[in-house]
N, CA, C and O atoms as CSV, one atom per row, in Angstrom:
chain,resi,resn,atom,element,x,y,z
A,1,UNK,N,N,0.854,-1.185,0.000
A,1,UNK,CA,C,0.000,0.000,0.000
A,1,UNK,C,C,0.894,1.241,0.000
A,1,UNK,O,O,1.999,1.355,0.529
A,2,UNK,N,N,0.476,1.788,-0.420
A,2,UNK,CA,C,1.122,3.615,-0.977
A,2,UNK,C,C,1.621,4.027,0.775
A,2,UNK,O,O,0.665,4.061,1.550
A,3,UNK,N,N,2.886,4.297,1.335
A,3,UNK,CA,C,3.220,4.979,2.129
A,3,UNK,C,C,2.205,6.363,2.830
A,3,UNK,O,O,1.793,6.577,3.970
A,4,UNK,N,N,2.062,7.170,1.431
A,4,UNK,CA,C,1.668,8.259,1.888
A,4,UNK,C,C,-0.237,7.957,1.753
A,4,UNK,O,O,-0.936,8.969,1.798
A,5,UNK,N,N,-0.866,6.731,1.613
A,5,UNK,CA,C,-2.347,6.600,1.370
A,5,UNK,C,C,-2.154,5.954,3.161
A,5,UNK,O,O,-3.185,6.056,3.825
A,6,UNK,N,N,-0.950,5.350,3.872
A,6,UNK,CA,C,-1.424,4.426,4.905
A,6,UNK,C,C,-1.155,5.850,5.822
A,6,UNK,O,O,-2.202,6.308,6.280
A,7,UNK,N,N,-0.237,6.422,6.074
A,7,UNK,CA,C,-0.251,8.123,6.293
A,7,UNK,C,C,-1.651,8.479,6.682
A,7,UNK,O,O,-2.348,8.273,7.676
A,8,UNK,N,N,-1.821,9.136,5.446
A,8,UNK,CA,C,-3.489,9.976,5.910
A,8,UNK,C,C,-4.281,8.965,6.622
A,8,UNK,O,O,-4.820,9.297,7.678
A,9,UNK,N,N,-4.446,7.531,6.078
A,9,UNK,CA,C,-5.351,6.823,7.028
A,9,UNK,C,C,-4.771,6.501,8.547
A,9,UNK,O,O,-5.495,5.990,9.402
A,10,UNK,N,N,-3.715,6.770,8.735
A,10,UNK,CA,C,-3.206,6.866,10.446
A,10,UNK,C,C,-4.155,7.950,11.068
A,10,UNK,O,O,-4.951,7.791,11.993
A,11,UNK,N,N,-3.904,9.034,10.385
A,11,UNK,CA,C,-4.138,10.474,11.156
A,11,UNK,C,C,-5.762,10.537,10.840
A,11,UNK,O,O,-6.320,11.438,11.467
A,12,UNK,N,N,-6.572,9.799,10.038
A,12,UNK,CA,C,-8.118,10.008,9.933
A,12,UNK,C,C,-8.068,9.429,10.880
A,12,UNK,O,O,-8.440,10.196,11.768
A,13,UNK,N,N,-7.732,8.130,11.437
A,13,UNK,CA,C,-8.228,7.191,12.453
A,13,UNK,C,C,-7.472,7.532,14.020
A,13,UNK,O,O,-7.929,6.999,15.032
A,14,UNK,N,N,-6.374,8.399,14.083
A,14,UNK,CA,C,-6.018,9.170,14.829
A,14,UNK,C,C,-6.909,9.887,15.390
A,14,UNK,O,O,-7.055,9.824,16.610
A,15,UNK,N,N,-7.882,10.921,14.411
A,15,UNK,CA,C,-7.843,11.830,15.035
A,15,UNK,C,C,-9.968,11.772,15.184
A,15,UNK,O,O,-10.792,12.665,14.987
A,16,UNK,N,N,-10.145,10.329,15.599
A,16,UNK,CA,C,-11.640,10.068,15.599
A,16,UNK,C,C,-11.428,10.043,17.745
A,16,UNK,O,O,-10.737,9.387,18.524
A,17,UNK,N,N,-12.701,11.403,17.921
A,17,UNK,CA,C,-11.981,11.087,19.044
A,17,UNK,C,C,-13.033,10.197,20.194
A,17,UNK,O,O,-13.162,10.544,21.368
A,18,UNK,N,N,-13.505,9.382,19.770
A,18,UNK,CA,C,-14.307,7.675,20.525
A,18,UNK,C,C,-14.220,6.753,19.124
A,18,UNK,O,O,-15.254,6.273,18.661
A,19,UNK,N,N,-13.363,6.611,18.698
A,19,UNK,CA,C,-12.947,5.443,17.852
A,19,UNK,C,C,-13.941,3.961,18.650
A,19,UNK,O,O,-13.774,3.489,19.775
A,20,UNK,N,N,-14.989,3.516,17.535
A,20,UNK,CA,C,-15.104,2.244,18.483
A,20,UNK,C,C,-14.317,1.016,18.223
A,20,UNK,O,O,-13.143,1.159,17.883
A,21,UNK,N,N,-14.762,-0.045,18.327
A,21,UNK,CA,C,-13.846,-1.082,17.944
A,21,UNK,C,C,-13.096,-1.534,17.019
A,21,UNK,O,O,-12.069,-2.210,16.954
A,22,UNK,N,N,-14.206,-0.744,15.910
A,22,UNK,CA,C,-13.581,-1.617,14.759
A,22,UNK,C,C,-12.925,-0.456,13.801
A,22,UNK,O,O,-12.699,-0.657,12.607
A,23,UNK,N,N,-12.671,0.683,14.415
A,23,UNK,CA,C,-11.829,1.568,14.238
A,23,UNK,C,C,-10.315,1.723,15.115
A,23,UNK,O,O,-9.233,2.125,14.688
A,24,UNK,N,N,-10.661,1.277,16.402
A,24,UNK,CA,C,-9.174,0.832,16.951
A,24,UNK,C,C,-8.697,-0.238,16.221
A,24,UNK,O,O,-7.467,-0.188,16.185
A,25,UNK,N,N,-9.244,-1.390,15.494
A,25,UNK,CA,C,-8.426,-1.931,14.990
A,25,UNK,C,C,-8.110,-1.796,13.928
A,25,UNK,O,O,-6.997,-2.281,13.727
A,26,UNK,N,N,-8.640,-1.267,12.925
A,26,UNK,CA,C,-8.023,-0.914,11.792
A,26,UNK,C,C,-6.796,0.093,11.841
A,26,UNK,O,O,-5.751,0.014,11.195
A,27,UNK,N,N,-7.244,1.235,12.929
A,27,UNK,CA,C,-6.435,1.809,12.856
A,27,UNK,C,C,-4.960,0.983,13.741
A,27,UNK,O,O,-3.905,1.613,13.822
A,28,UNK,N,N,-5.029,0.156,14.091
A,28,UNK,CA,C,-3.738,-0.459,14.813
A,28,UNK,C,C,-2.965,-1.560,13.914
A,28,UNK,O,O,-1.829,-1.991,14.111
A,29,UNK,N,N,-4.165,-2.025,12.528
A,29,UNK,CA,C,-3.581,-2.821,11.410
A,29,UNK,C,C,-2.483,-1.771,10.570
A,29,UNK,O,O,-1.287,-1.982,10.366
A,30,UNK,N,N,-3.219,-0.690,10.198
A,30,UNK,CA,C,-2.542,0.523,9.378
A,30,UNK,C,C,-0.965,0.992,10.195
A,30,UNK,O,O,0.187,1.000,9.761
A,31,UNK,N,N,-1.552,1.362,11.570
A,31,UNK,CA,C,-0.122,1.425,12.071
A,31,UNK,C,C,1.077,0.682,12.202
A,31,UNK,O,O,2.231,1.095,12.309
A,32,UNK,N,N,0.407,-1.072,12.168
A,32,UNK,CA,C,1.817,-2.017,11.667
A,32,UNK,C,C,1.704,-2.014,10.549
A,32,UNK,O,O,1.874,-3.209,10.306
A,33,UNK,N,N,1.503,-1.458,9.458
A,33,UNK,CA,C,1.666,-1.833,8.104
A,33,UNK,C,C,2.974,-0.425,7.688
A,33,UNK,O,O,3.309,-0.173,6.531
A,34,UNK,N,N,3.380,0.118,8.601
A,34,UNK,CA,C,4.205,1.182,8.439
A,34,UNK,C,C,5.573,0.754,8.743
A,34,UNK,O,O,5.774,0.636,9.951
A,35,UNK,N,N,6.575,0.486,7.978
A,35,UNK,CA,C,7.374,0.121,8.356
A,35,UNK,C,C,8.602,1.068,8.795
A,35,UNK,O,O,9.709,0.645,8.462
A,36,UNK,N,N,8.564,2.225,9.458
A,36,UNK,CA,C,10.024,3.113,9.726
A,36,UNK,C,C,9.942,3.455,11.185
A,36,UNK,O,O,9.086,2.963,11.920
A,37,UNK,N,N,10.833,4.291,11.577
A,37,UNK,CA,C,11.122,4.695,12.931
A,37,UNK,C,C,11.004,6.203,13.024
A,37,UNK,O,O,11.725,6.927,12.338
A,38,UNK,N,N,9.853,6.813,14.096
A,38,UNK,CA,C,10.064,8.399,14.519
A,38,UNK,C,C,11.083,8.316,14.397
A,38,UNK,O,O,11.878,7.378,14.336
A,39,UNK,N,N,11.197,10.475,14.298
A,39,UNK,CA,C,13.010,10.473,14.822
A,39,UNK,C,C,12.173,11.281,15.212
A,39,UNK,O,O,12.064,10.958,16.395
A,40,UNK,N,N,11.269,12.397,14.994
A,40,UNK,CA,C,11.066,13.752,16.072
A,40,UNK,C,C,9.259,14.061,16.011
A,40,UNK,O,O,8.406,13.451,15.366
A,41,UNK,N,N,9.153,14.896,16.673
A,41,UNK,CA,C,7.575,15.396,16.607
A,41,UNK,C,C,8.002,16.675,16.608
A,41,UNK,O,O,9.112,17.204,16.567
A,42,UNK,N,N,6.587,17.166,16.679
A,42,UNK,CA,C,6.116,18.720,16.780
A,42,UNK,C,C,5.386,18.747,17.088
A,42,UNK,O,O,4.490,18.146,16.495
A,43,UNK,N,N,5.005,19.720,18.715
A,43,UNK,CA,C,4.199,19.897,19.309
A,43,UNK,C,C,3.458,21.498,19.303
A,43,UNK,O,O,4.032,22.149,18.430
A,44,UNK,N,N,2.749,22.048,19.754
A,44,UNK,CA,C,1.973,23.540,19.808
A,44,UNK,C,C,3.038,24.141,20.941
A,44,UNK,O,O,3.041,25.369,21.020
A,45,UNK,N,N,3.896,23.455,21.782
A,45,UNK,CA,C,4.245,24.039,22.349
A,45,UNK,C,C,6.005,24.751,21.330
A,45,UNK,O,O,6.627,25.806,21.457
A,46,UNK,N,N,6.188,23.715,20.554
A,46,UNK,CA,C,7.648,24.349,19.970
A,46,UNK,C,C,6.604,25.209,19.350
A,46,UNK,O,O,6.581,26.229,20.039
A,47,UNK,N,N,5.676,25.311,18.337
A,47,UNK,CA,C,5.106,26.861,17.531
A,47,UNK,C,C,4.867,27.754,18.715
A,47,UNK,O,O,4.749,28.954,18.467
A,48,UNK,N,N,4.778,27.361,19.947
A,48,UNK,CA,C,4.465,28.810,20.976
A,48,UNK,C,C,5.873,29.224,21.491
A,48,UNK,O,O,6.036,30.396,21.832
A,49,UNK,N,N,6.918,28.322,21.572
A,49,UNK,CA,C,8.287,28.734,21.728
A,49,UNK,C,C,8.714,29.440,20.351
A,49,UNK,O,O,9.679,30.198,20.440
A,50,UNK,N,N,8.257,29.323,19.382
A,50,UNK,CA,C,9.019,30.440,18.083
A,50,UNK,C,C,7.884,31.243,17.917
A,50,UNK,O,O,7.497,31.450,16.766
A,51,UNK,N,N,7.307,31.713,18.827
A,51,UNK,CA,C,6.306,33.181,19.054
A,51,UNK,C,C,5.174,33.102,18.424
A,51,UNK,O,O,4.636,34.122,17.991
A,52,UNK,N,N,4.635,31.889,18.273
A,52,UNK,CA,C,3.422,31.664,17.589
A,52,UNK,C,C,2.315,31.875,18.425
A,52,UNK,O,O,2.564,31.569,19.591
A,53,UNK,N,N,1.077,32.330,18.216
A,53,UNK,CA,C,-0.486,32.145,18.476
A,53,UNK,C,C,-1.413,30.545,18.358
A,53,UNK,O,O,-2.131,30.152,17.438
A,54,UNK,N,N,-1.092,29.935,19.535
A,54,UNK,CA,C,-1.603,28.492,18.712
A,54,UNK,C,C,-2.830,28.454,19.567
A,54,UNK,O,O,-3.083,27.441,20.219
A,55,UNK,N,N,-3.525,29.400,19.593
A,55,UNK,CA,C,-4.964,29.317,20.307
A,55,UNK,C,C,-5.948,28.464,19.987
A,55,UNK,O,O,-6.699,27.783,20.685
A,56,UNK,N,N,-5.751,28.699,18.020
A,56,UNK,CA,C,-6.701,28.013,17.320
A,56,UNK,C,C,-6.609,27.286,16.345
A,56,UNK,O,O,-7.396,26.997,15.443
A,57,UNK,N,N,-4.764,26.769,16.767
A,57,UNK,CA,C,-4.157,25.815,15.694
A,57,UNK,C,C,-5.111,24.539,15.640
A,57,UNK,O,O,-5.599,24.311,16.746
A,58,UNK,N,N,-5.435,23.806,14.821
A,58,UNK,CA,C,-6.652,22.489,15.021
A,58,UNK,C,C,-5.173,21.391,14.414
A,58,UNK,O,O,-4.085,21.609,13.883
A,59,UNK,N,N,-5.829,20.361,14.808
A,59,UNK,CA,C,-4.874,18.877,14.636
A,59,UNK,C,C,-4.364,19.197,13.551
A,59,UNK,O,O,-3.198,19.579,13.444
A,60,UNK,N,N,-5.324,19.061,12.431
A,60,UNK,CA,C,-5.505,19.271,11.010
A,60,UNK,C,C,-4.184,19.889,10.694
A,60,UNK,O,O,-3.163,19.391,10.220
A,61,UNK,N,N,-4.411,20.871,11.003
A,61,UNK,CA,C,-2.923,21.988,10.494
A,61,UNK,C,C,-1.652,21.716,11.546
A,61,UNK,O,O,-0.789,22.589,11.447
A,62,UNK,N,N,-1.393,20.773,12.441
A,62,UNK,CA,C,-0.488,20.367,12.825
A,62,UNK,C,C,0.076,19.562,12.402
A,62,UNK,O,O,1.293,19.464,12.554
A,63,UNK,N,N,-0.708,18.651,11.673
A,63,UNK,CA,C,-0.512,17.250,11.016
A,63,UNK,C,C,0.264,17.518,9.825
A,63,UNK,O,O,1.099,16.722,9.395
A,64,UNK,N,N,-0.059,18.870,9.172
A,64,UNK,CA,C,0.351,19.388,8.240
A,64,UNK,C,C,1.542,19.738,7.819
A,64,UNK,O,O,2.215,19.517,6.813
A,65,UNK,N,N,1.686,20.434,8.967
A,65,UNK,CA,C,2.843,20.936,9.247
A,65,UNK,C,C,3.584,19.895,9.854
A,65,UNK,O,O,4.750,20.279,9.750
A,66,UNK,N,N,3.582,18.784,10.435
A,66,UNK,CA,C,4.536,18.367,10.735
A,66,UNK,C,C,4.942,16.885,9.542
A,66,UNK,O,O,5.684,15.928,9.758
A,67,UNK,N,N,4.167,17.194,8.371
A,67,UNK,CA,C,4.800,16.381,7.568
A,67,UNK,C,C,5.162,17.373,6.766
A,67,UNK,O,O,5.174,17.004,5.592
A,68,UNK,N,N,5.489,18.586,6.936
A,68,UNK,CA,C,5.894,19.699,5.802
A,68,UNK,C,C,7.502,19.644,6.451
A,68,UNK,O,O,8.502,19.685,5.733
A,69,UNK,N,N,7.527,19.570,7.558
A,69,UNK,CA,C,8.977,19.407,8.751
A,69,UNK,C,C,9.461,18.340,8.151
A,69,UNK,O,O,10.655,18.148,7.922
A,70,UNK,N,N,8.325,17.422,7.804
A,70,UNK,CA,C,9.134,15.998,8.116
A,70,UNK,C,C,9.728,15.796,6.070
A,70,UNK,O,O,10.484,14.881,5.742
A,71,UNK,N,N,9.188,16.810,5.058
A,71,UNK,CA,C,9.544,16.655,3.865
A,71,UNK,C,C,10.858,17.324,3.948
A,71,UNK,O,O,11.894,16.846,3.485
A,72,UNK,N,N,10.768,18.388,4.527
A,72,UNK,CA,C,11.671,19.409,4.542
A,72,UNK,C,C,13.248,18.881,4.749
A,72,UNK,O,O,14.210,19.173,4.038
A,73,UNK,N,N,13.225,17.910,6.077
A,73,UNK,CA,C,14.245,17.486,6.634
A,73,UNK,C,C,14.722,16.483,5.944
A,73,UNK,O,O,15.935,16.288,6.017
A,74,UNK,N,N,13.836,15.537,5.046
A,74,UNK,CA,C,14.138,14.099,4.540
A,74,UNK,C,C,15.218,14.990,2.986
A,74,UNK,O,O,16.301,14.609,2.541
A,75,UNK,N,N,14.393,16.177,2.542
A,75,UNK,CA,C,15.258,16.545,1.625
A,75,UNK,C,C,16.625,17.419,1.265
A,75,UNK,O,O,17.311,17.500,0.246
A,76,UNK,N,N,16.705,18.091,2.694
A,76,UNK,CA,C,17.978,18.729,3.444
A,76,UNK,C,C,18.846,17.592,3.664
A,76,UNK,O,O,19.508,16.914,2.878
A,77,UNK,N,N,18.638,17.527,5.300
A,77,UNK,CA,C,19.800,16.736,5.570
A,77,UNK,C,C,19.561,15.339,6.119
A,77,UNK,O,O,20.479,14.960,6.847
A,78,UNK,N,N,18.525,14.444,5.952
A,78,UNK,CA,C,18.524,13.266,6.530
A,78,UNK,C,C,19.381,12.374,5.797
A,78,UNK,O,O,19.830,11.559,6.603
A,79,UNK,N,N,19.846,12.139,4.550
A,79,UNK,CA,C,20.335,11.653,3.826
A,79,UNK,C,C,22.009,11.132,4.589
A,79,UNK,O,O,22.528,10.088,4.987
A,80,UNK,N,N,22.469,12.978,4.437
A,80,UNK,CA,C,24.086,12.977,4.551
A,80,UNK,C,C,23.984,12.495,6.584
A,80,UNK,O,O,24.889,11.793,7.036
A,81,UNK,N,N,22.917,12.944,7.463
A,81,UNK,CA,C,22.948,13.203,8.788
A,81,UNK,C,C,23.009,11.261,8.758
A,81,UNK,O,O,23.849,10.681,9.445
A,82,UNK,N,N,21.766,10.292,7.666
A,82,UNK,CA,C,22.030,9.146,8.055
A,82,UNK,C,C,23.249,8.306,7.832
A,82,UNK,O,O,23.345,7.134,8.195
A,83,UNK,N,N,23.929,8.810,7.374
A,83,UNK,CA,C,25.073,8.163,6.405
A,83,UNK,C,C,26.341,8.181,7.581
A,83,UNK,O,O,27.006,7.209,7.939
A,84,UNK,N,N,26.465,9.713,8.097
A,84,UNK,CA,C,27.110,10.039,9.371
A,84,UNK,C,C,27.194,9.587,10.585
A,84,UNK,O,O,28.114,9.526,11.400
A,85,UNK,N,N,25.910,9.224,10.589
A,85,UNK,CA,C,25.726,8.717,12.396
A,85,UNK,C,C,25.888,7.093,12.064
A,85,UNK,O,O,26.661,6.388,12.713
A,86,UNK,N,N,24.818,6.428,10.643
A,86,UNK,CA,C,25.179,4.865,10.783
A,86,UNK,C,C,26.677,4.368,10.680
A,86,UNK,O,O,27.239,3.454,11.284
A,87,UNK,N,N,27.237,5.418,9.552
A,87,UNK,CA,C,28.949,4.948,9.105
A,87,UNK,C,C,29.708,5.409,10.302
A,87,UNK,O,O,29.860,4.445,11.053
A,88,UNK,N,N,30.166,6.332,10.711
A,88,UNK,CA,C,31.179,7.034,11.821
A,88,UNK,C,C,30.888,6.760,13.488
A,88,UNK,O,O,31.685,6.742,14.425
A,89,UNK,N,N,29.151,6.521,13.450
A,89,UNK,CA,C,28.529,6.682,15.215
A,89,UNK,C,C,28.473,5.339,15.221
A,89,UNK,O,O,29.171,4.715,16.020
A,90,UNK,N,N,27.576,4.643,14.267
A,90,UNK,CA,C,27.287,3.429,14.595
A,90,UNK,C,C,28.207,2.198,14.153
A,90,UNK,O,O,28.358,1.065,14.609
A,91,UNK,N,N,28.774,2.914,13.041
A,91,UNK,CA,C,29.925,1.109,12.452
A,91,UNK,C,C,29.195,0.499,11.687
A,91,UNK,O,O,29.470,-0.679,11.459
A,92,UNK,N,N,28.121,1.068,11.100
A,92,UNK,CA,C,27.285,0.156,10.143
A,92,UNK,C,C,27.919,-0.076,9.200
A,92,UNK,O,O,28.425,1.013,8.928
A,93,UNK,N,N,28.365,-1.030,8.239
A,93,UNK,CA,C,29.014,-1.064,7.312
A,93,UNK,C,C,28.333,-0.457,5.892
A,93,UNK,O,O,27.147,-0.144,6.004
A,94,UNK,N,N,28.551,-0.387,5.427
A,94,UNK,CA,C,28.215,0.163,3.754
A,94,UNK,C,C,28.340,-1.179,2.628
A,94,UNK,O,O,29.426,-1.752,2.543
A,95,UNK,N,N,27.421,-1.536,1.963
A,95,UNK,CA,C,27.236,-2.840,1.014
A,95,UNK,C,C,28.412,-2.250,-0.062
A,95,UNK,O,O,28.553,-1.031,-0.151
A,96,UNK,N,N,29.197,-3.111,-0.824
A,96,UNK,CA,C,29.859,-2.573,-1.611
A,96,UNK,C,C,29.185,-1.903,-3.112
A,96,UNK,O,O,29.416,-0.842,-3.692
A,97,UNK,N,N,28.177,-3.150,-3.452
A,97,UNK,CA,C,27.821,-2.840,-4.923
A,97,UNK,C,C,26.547,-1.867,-4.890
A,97,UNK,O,O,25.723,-1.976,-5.798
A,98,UNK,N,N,26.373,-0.999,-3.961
A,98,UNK,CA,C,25.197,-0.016,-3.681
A,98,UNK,C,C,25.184,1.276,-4.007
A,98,UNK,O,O,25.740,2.033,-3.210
A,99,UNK,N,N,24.740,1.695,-4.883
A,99,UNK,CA,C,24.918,3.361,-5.037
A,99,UNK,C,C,24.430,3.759,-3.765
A,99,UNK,O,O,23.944,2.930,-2.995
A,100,UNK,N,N,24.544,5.265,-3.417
A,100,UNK,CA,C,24.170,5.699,-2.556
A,100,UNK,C,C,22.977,6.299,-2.843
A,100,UNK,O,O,22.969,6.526,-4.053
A,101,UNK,N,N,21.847,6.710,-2.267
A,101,UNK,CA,C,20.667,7.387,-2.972
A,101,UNK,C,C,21.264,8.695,-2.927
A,101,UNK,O,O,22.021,9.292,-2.162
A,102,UNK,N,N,20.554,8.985,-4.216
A,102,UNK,CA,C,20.502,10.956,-5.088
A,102,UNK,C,C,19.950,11.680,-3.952
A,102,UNK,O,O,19.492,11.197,-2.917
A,103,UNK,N,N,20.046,12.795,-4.254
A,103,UNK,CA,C,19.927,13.791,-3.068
A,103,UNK,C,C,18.761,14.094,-3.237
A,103,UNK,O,O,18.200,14.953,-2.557
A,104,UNK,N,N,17.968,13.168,-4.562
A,104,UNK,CA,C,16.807,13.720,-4.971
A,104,UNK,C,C,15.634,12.955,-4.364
A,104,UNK,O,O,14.446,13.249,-4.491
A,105,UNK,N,N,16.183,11.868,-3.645
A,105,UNK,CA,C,15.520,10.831,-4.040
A,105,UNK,C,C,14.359,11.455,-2.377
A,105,UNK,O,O,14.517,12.254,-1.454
A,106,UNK,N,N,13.296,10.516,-2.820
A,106,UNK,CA,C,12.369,11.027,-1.865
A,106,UNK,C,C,12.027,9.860,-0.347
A,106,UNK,O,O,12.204,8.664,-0.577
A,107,UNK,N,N,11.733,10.111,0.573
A,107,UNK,CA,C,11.623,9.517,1.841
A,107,UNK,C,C,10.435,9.631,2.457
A,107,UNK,O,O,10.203,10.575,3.211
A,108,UNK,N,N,9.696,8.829,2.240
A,108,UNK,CA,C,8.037,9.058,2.589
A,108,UNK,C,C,7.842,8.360,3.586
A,108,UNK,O,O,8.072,7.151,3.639
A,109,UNK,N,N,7.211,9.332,4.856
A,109,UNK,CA,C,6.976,9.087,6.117
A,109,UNK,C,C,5.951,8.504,6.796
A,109,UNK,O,O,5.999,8.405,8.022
């Protein structure tokens, strides 16, 4: 299934707020069908620490924004930041016959 189709169906079923049964479980099938690891969130409180008004921020536009963070970063620096910490921090080895991915390449969360 499409990364970014199991995505939106996290955060519809997220954000039902008396989910009954057979919405906790779907939504708990969708969530193992995701295969990666957080690295960060975003909360109302970092937009009220960079001088924001979040009186009447709604989920909706958090959700938004924090996959606009989360495009932002995958196309900056997650690339060179993963390469750094697995090769130099961690000792991961590097496959020989592997290109490395393009700087273009995309990382869907």
């Amino acid at each position: 299934m499409n990364r970014t189709l199991l995505k939106e169906l996290v955060r519809y079923f997220s954000e039902i707020e008396k989910p009954n049964e057979s919405e906790k479980y779907l939504q708990l099938q969708l969530e193992s069908e995701i295969p990666f690891f957080k690295i960060t969130s975003v909360s109302r409180d970092d937009l009220e620490e960079a001088g924001f008004d979040v009186s009447k921020v709604s989920d909706t536009k958090m959700c938004i924004l924090a996959g606009k963070l989360a495009d932002d970063y995958c196309e900056q620096l997650f690339w060179s930041s993963l390469s750094i910490f697995a090769e130099e921090h961690l000792n991961i080895p590097k496959k020989k016959d592997l290109a490395r991915p393009s700087s273009n390449s995309k990382r869907k969360q």
